[in-house]
N, C-alpha and C positions, 0 to 999 in steps of 0.2 A: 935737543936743546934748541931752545927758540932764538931768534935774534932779533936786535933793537927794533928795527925796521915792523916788522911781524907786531910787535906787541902796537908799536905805534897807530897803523892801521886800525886796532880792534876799537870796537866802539861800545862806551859802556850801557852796560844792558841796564834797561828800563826796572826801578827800583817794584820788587814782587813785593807779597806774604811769604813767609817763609814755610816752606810745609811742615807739618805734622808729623811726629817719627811716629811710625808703628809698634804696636806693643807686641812683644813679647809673648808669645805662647808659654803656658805654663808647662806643657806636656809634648816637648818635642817629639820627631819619631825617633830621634836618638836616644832620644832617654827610656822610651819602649821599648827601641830593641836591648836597650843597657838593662832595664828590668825585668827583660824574658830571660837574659843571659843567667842574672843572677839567681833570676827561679828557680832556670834550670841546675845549675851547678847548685842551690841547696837541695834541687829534688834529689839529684845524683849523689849528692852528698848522703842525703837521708837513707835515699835506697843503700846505698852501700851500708851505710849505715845498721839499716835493719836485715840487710844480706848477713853483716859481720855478727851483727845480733844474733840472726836464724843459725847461721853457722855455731857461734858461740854456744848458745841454747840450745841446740839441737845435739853435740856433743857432749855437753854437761848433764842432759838427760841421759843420751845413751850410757855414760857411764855408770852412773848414778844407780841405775834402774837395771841393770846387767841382770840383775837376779828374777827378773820379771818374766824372763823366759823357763821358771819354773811354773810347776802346778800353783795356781792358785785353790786357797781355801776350801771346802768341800762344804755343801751342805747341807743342812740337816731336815728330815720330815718325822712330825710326829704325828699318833692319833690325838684319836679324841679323848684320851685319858691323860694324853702329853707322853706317852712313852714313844721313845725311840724306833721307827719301823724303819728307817732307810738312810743311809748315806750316799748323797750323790755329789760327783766330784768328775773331773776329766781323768776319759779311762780310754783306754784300746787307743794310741796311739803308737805307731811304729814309723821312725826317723828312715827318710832313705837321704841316698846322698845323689849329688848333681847326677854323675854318668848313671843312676838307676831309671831317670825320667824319660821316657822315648821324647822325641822332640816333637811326634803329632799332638801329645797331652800336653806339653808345655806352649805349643801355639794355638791350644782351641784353649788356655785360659789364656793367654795374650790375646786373643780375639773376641774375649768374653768381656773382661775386665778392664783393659788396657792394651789397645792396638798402636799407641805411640811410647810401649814401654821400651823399647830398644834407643828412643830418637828424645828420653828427658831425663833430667839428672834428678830426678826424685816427685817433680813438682811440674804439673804438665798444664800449664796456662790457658792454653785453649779450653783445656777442660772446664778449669777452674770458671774461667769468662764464661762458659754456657753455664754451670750452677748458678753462676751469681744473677745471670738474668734471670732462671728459674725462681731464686730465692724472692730478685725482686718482684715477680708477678704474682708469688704464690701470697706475698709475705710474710716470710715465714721459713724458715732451714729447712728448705725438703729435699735437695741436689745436694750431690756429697762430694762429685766430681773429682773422685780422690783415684788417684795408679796404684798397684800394684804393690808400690813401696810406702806409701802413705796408707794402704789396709794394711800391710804388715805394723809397721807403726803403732795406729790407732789398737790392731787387735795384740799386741806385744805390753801397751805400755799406758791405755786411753780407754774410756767408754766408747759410749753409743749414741751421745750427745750430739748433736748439730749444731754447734755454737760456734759463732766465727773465732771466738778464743782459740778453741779445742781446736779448730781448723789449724791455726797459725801454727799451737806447740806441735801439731802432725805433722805440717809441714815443713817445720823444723827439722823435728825427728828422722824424716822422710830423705833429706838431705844430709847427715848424719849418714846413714844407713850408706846413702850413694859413695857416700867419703869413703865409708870404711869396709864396704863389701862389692863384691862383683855383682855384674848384671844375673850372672848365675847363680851366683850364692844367694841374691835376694829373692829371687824362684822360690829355690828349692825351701827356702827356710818358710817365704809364705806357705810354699805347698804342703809341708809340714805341718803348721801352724794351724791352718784354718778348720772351720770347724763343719761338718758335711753333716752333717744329722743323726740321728739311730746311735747318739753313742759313740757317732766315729773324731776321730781329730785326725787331721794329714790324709795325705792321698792314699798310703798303701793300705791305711787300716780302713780308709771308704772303700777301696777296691777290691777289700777279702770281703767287706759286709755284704757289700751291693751284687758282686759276681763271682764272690768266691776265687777270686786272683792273688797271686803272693808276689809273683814277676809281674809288673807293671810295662812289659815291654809286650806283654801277650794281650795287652786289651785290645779290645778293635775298635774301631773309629766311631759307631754307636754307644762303645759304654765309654769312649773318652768324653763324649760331648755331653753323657748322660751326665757323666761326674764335675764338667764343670757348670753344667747346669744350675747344680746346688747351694754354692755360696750365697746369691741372692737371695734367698729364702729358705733353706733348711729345712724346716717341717713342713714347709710347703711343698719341693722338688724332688723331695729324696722318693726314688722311685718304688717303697715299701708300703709309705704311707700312703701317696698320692700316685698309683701309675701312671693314670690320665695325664695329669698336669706335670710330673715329671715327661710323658713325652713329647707335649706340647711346648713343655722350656728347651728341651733338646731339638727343638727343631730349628728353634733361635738360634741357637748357639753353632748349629750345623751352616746354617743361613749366612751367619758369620764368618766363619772359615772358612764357605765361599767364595763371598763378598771380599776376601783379602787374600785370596789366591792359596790358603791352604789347602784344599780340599777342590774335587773337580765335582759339578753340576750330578754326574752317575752316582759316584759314592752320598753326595749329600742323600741323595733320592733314597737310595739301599740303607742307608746309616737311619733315613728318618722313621723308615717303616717296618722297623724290628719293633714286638712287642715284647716288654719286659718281662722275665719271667725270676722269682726269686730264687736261690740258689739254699737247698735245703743242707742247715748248718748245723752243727749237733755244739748244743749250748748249755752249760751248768743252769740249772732249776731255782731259779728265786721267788722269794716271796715277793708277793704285793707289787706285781709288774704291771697289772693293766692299773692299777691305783694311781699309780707312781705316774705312770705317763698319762694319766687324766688331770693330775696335779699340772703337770710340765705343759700340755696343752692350755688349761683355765687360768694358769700364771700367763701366759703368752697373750691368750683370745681376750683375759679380762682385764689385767695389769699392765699390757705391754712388759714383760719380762720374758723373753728369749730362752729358747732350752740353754741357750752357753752362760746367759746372764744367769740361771738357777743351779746352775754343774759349776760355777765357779769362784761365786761370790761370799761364798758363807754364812747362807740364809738360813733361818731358821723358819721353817713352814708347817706351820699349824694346820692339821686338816677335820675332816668330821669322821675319818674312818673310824669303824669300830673290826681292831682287829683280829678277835675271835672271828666274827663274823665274815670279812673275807679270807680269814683260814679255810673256814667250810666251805664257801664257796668254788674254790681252789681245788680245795680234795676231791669234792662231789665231781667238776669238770673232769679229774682227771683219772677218774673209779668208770671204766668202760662198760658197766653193767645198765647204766643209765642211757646210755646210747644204742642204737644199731651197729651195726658190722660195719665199717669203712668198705669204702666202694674202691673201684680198682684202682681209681687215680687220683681221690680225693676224701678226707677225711670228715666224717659226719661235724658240722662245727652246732656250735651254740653260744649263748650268750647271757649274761644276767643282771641286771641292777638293783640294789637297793637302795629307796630312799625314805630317808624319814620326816613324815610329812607334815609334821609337827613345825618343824624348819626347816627344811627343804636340806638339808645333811645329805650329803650321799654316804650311805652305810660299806656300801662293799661293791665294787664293780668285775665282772671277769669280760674278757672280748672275743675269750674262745678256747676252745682243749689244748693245751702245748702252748700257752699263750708265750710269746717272746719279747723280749724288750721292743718299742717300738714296734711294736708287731701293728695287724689288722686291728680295729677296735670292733670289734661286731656288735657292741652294746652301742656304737654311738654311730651304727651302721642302716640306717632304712631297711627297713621289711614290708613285705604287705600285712599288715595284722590281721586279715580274715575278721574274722564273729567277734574279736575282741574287741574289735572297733565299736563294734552296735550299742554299746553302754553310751560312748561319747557322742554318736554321728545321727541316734534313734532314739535311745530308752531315755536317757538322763532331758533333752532337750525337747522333747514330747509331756514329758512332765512336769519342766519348764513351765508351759503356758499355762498348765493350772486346770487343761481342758481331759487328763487322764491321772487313771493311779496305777498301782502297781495290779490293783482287779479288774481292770479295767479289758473290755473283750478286743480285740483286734482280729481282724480278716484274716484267717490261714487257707487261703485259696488260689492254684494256678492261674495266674494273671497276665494278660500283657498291657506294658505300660509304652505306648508306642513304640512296639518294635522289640523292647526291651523284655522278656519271659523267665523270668527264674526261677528253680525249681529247689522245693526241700531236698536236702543231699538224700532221703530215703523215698522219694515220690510219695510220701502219705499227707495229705490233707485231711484235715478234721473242721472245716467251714469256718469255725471262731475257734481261739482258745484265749486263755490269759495272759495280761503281760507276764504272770509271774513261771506262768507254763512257756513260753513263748522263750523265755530269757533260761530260763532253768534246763530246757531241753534245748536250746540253742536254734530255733527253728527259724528258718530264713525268710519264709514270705511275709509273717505278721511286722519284721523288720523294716523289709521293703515298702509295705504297705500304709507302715506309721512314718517313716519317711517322705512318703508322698504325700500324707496327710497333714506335716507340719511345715513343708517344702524346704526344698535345699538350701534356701539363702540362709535359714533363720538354722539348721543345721550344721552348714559350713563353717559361722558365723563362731557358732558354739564349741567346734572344735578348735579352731581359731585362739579362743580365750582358755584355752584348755592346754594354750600349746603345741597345738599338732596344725598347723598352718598348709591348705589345701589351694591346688591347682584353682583357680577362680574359673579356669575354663575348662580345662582338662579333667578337672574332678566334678564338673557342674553332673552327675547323672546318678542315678538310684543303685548302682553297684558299688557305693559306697557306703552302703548299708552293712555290705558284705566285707567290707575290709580292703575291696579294690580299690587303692589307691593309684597314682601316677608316682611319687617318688615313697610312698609309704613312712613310716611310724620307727621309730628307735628305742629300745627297751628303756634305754634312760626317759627318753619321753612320756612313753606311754607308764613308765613307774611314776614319772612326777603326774601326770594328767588322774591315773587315781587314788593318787594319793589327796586331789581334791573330795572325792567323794566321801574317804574316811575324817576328813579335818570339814566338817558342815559346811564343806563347799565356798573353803576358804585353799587356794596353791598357793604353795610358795616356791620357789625358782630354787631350782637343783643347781648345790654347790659343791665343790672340796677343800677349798680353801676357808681356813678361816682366818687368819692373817698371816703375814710377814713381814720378819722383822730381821735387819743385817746384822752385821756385828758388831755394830756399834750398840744394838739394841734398837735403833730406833725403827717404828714401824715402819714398810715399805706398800706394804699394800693388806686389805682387809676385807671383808664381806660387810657390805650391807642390805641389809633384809630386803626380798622383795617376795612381796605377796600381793595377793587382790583376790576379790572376790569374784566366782566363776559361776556359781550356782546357788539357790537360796538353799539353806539350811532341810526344807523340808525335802528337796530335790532330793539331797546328797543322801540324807535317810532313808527315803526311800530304794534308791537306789543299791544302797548296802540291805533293805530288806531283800531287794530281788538277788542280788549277787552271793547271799547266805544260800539261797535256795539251790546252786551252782552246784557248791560244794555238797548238798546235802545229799542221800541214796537215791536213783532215779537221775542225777544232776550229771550232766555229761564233764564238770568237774570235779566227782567224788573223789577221785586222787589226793585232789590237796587236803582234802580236812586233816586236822588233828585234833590234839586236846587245847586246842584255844579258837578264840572265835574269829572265821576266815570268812573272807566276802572272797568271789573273783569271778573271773571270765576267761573261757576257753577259745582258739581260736587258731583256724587253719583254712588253707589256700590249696582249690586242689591244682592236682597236677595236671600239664594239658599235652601233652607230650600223645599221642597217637599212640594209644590200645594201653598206656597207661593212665587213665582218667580216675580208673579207680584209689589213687595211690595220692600223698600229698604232696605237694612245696616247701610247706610254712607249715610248724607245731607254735603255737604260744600258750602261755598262761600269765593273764597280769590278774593279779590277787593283791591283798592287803590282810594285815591284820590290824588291833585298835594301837600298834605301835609306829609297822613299820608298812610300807608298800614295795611292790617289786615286779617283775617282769622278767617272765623268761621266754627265750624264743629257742629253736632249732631247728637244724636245717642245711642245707648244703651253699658253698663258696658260689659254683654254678652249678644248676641244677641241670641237668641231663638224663637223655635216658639208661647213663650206668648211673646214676646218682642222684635217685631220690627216695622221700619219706614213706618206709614203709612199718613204722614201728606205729605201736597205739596212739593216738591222736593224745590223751592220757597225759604222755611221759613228760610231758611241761609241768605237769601239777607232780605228777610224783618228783621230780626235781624241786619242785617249791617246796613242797612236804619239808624234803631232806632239809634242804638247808636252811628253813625258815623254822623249826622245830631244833633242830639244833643251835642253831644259833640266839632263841630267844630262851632259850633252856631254864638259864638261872635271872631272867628277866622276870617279876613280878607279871601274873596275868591280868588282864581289864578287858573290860568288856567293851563291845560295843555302844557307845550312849546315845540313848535321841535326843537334842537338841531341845532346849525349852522355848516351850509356846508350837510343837509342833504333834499333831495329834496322827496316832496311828492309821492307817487303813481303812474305810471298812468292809470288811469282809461279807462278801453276797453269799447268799445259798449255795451251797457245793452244787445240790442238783437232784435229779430226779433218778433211780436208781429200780423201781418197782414196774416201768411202764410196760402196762401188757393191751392188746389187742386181739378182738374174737372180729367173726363175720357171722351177722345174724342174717341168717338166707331169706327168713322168713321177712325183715324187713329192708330187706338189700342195703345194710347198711352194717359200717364196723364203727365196732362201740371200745373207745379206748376208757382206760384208768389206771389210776397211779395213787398214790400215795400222797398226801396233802403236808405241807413245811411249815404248814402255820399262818397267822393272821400278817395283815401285810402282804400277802403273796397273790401275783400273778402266774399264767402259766402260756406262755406264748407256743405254739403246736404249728412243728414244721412237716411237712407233708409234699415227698416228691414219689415218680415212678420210679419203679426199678433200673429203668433204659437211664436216667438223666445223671449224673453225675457226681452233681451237689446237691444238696438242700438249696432253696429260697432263698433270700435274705430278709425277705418279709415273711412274718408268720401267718399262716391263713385263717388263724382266730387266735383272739387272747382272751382267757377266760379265768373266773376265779375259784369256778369248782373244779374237780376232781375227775370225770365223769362224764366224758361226751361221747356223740354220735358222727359218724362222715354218710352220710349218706349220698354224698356228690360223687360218690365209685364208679368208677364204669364196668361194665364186664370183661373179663380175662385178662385185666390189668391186676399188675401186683405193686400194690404200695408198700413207702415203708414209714417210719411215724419216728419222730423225736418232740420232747418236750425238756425247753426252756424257762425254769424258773426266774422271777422278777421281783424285786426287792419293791415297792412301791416308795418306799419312804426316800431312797436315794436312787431310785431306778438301775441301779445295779444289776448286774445279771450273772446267772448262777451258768453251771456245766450242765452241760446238753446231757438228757439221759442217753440211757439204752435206747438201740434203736430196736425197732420192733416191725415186722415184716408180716405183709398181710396179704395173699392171694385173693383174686375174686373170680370167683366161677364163672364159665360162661354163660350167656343165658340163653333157657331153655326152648326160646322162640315163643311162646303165648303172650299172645296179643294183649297187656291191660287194656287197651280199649274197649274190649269188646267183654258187653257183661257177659257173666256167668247163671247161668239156669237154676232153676229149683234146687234145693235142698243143701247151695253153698249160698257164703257172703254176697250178697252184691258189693260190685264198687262203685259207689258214687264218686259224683265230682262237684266240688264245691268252689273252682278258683279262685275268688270273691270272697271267699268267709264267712259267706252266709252261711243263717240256720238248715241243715239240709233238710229234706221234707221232701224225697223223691221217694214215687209210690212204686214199690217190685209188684212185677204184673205175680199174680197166682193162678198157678193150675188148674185150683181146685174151687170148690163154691166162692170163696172170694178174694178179698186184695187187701194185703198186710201192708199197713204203712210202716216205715224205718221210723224209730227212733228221730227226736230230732239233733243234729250235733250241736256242741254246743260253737258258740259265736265265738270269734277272735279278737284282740282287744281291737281298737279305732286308734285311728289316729291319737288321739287326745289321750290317750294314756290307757284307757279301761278295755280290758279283755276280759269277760262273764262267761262263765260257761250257762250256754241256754239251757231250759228242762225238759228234757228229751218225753216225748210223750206216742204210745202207738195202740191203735185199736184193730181189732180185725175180725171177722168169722171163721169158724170152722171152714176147715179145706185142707189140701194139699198143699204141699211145702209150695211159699212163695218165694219170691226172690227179691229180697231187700236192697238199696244202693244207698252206701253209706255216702257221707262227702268228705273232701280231706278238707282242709285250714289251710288259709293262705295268711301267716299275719301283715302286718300292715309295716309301712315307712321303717317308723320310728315309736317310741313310745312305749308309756309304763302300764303295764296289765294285770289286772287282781280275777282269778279265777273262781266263778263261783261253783258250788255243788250244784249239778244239774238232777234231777228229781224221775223215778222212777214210770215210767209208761203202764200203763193199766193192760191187761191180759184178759182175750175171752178165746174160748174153745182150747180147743189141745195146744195150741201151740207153745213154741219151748223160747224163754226167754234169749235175747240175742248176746252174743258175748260182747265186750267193749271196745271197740276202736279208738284210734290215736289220730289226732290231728298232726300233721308234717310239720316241721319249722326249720326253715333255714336260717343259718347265721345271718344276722343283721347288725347294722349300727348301734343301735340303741338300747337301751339298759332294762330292764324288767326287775320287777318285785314281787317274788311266790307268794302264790294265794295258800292257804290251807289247802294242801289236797292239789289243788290244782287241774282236779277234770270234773269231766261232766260225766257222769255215769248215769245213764237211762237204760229203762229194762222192756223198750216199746217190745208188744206181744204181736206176736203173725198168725194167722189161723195156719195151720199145716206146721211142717217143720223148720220155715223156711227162720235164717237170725240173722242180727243184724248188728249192726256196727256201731255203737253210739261213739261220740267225737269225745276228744279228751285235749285239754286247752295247755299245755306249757307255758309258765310262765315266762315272760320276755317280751322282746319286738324286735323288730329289722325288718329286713327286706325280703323279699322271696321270690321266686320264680318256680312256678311246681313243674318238675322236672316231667312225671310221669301222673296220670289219676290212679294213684292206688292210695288204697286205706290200710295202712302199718298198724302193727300193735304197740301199747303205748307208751313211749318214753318219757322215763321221769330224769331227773337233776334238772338242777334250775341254776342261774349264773346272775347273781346282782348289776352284772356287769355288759353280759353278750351271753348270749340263748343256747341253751347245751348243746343243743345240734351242731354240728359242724358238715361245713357243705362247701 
């Protein structure tokens, strides 16, 4: 309190502006934090909210839906006539209760599924928060991030959706469950429930499948981890199907129960490197098992439908089977007459497919003898296909370019292709043969060899489009000719690949399904066609020419023929096993007929030396026989058709069949003939020693007669002689004759240089082609001139025979010297009659000589007659040789001066001699 005095003193203050109030903010932080407050409390609000919700909803399903822990629905497969062939439904399960579970198997699936299932009350957030970042990066529901009790849930009462709906009512569910059952009761009832592969549901009945176990406290810590392996993927893990990848899932799972202190670092180690072995179960005989699980595979691989999604839903699934037809197949597998003897520790298997390639329909499948539910598929197993390959890899894609036909000659000869030497399984080579011999008898080098002549890229390329999809680097080499592949060929495959060649070279994609539809009716999933064109129409015809000839007697496929028309191909791998070489791998036969195609293989699980093929190569096609005869039985027959707009073959000259060869001493030369095929024909004449191997690949003359001479022989060399016919019109080429085998004497050491005395031949020399006119000295009163020879044509086309003319006196035998003919280059020659020598005294007319002619380039046209015959007279005894002109030209080089006696045939083409 102030007093009087105080205020008196004060002095008043000097008259301001008055200030300016400040305004007001419209957003204090009081009122932020009053709006966080109230946020929060309706967030809290909400959440409880949607807590009482989940609760709510999450128990009003459980009740609801109580009955869900029954079997659901089973369902249905028919064929292709629509009858009834299968009921599938959930089967083999056996309930155990909590105390039956050892606690190693219930912590390697807590360590699999759900490592915080002890520490959430149904709903494990953290999880959930890692999906939801998954979901958001993928965009898209791919993290499911669901425990233990939310898979129970989802598989009790939910699909297989990934929809954040479906999520919430699980999660619902999920909590529910926690409410109303123990941490152990929701175990046991998951581990009951879930579904493990092969047919099994629950752990006890995975545990008698997979290892033949019934107490579940005797498994060992390998087949626990094996078994919770599974759930992720089912036909994936399940160690029957997939060993491999079942123990590569188990190694995770072991890695796991490491990592969380179940298991010590020693046992994971021992636990991971056990290899599976299945446990041999004596099981009731059903029909239509490998069908049925090709169905449950194709619904999964091409539908996204799940074997538990098809065992539960009450589908109805339309398929193409045709089931006579895998009846037979069936039987045939399991009639032991068709197979060898089982070996000590493993049973001889095989495998078969049919398709029809009309639309790719799979007719009838088996995947081995004793086949089992879920068992091995060996039809959708890789093999090596051997020879059967060479139709897709060789034949068909060679005749592709347009550059061969099915007559067409190919190289049958021991080759190396850097490094690379492959031999016919019987060491016989025959130099050429045909495609159609080559295919027909299954011979391996003309394969090899047309391989390398169309190159790998454009081969690969072809099986590629065919289906059969090859290592790009691993496969890059000419052994895939042979059927060596790196991961090899699957009957299913190789039936859909030729079933191109009976449909003009039109595949279609091998199915079983043709549609599905639930119970409501409405479709669920369906086939649609897929085809394309793999080879041109005349390809695929031809091809089925060569593969008739398979089947046909002679055909290392005669097996399969029957009373309908069969193309195919044989096809086997040998064994490499040391001291068993002789013995096989791999038997196939993929064949067709104008309905259906197929494939059958045979052969051992692993091959060993207790365990391989030693039955006829054969037994593929007599298994096709069987059950392709049987099964088309009451099916109308058809024929093969060729395709319009596409013209046959044409077929060359078979060949020469008469060839014979002499050695005329007297002209040191071997004179072949044969038998002539008609107008249009050539005759190509191959000619090696005995010591060399093969024949040439070039012929040492081609000519158009009949009727030649070699006088190119050397002494004490033995030749041998073939002749190849030649179409002119298409150049085609026919089958090699008979060969024909010629010794040649040694010679007797006399000198032709050096003439011969009184009362023989002289031999002149004429190198040049002159007219000869060398004078034989005589003994006697005087000197007989020779005959003259006649002349060889010229350059310029004309070859004349001169007119031999000779005079002489009485005397003692003289000695004449004929001359031999050299012809010329090139050139056309017309030979004329050479004219008679005039005669005085005793002497005796000379007999005729022969001018030489070597094979040349150049073409010739017979004169009349074609020699010069002169009758020059000798005083004495002495005769002489007059020249004799062949028609032709070429080239020459006279080997030795001798005068031969005279050779006739003439060749329009190249000069009868052969030299």
């Amino acid at each position: 309190m102030r007093g009087d005095g105080e205020l008196s003193t004060n002095k008043k203050a000097p008259a301001t502006k008055p200030k300016q109030k400040k305004k007001k903010s419209k957003f204090s932080a009081g009122k932020a934090v009053l709006f966080a407050f109230i946020a929060g409390l309706v967030a809290l609000i909400c959440a409880l909210g949607v807590y009482i919700f989940i609760i709510i909803n999450g128990n009003k399903i459980l009740k609801e839906n109580a009955d869900k822990l029954d079997m659901n629905e089973a369902s249905h497969v028919y064929d292709i006539s629509k009858n009834e062939v299968a009921v599938l439904a959930r089967e083999n399960r056996e309930v155990v209760k909590p105390e039956e579970i050892p606690l190693k198997l219930q912590q390697a699936f807590i360590a699999t599924e759900d490592r915080r299932f002890g520490q959430h009350s149904g709903i494990d957030f953290l999880g959930i928060g890692r999906a939801l970042v998954k979901d958001v990066v993928a965009r898209s529901a791919v993290e499911g991030g669901s425990t233990i009790t939310q898979q129970l849930a989802k598989n009790i009462f939910l699909n297989n959706n990934k929809t954040f709906f479906r999520k919430a009512t699980e999660m619902s569910i999920a909590v529910a469950l926690e409410d109303n059952f123990s941490k152990e009761e929701i175990l046991t009832m998951y581990l009951n429930r879930i579904f493990f592969g092969q047919n099994s549901f629950g752990i006890k009945a995975a545990a008698k499948k997979y290892f033949g176990v019934t107490d579940l406290n005797k498994l060992e810590t390998w087949q626990m981890a094996t078994l919770a392996a599974i759930p992720k993927a089912p036909s994936t893990y399940n160690p029957i199907s997939h060993p491999d990848k079942s123990k590569d899932r188990r190694a995770v799972v072991l890695k796991l129960m490491q990592d969380q202190g179940y298991i010590t670092d020693d046992e994971r180690v021992k636990a991971a490197a056990v290899d599976y072995v299945a446990p041999k179960t004596a099981t009731g005989k059903k029909d239509y098992l490998t069908y049925i699980d090709y169905v449950l595979e194709e619904a999964n691989d091409k539908y996204g439908l799940s074997e538990e999604d098809v065992l539960t839903n009450g589908y109805k699934i339309y398929t193409t089977m045709d089931a006579n037809a895998q009846k037979i197949m069936e039987q045939t597998f399991a009639n032991e007459k068709f197979f060898q003897k089982d070996g000590p520790e493993q049973k001889m298997q095989g495998a078969m497919a049919i398709v029809n390639h009309k639309d790719g329909g799979l007719v009838g499948i088996i995947g081995g003898r004793d086949y089992v539910e879920r068992g091995l598929n060996r039809a959708t197993i890789p093999q090596q296909p051997g020879s059967s390959f060479k139709p897709i890899i060789a034949y068909a894609p060679a005749l592709e370019t347009g550059n061969y036909t099915p007559y067409s000659m190919l190289q049958d000869k021991e080759m190396n292709y850097n490094g690379y030497t492959p031999r016919n399984y019987d060491g016989v080579y025959q130099g050429q043969v045909s495609m159609f011999d080559a295919v027909k008898k299954s011979i391996n080098a003309p394969a090899i060899w047309l391989l390398n002549e169309i190159g790998l890229t454009k081969a690969m390329q072809f099986s590629e489009n065919m289906g059969i999809p090859l290592d790009k680097t691993k496969d890059r080499n000419l052994a895939i000719a042979l059927g060596g592949l790196t991961k090899g060929a699957t009957p299913v495959q190789m039936a859909q690949a030729y079933g191109a060649f009976a449909n003009n070279g039109v595949m279609n994609s091998t199915h079983a399904i043709i549609q599905i539809v639930n119970d409501k009716g409405e479709q669920v999933a369906a086939y649609k066609p897929e085809q394309k064109t793999v080879m041109s129409p005349k390809t695929a015809w031809y091809m089925t020419l060569l593969m008739q000839g398979v089947v046909e007697p002679g055909g290392t496929g005669a097996a399969a023929r029957f009373d309908r028309p069969v193309a195919g191909k044989t096809g086997s791998t040998q064994n490499v096993i040391k001291g068993l070489e002789k013995y096989n791998r791999d038997l196939w036969f993929t064949g067709y007929t104008p309905e259906w195609s197929a494939a059958v293989w045979i052969g051992f699980d692993k091959p060993d030396a207790k365990h391989y093929v030693s039955m006829s190569s054969g037994a593929p096609a007599v298994i096709f026989k069987e059950v392709m005869s049987k099964a088309l039985a009451k099916t109308p027959m058809t024929q093969f058709t060729k395709p319009s707009g596409v013209a046959d073959p044409v077929q060359p000259p078979k060949g020469v069949t008469d060839l014979k060869a002499d050695y005329a001493k007297e002209t040191r030369a071997v004179v072949l003939k044969w038998s002539g095929m008609g107008e249009g024909m050539t005759y190509q004449i191959l000619r090696k020693e005995s010591t060399d191997k093969d024949f040439p690949n070039e012929p040492m003359l081609t000519t158009a007669v009949t009727e030649v001479r070699d006088i190119t022989v050397k002494p004490g060399v033995t030749y041998e002689y073939v002749v190849v016919p030649v179409n002119t019109n298409n150049n085609s080429t026919g089958d090699r004759s008979n060969a024909v085998s010629v010794a040649i004497p040694a010679d007797s050491g006399t000198d032709p240089l050096n003439p011969q005395q009184g009362g023989k031949p002289g031999n002149g020399t004429s190198p040049n082609g002159t007219n000869g006119g060398l004078n034989g000295s005589g003994n006697g009163a005087g000197t007989g001139n020779t005959g003259n020879t006649g002349t060889t044509g010229n350059p310029n086309g004309n070859l004349n025979g001169g007119t031999g003319t000779g005079s002489g006196t009485g005397g003692t035998s003289g000695t004449g010297t004929g001359g031999t003919t050299t012809p010329p280059n090139s050139g056309t020659g017309t030979g004329t009659t050479g004219t008679g020598g005039t005669t005085s005294g005793a002497g005796s007319t000379g007999t005729g000589g022969t001018g030489t002619v070597a094979p040349g380039a150049g073409t010739g046209t017979p004169a009349a007659g074609g020699t010069g015959s002169g009758g020059g007279s000798v005083t004495g005894g002495g005769t002489t040789a007059p020249g004799t002109d062949p028609a032709g030209a070429g080239t020459q080089t006279s080997p030795r001066k001798t005068t031969v006696p005279t050779e006739t045939g003439t060749d329009a083409a190249k000069p009868a001699g052969t030299r």
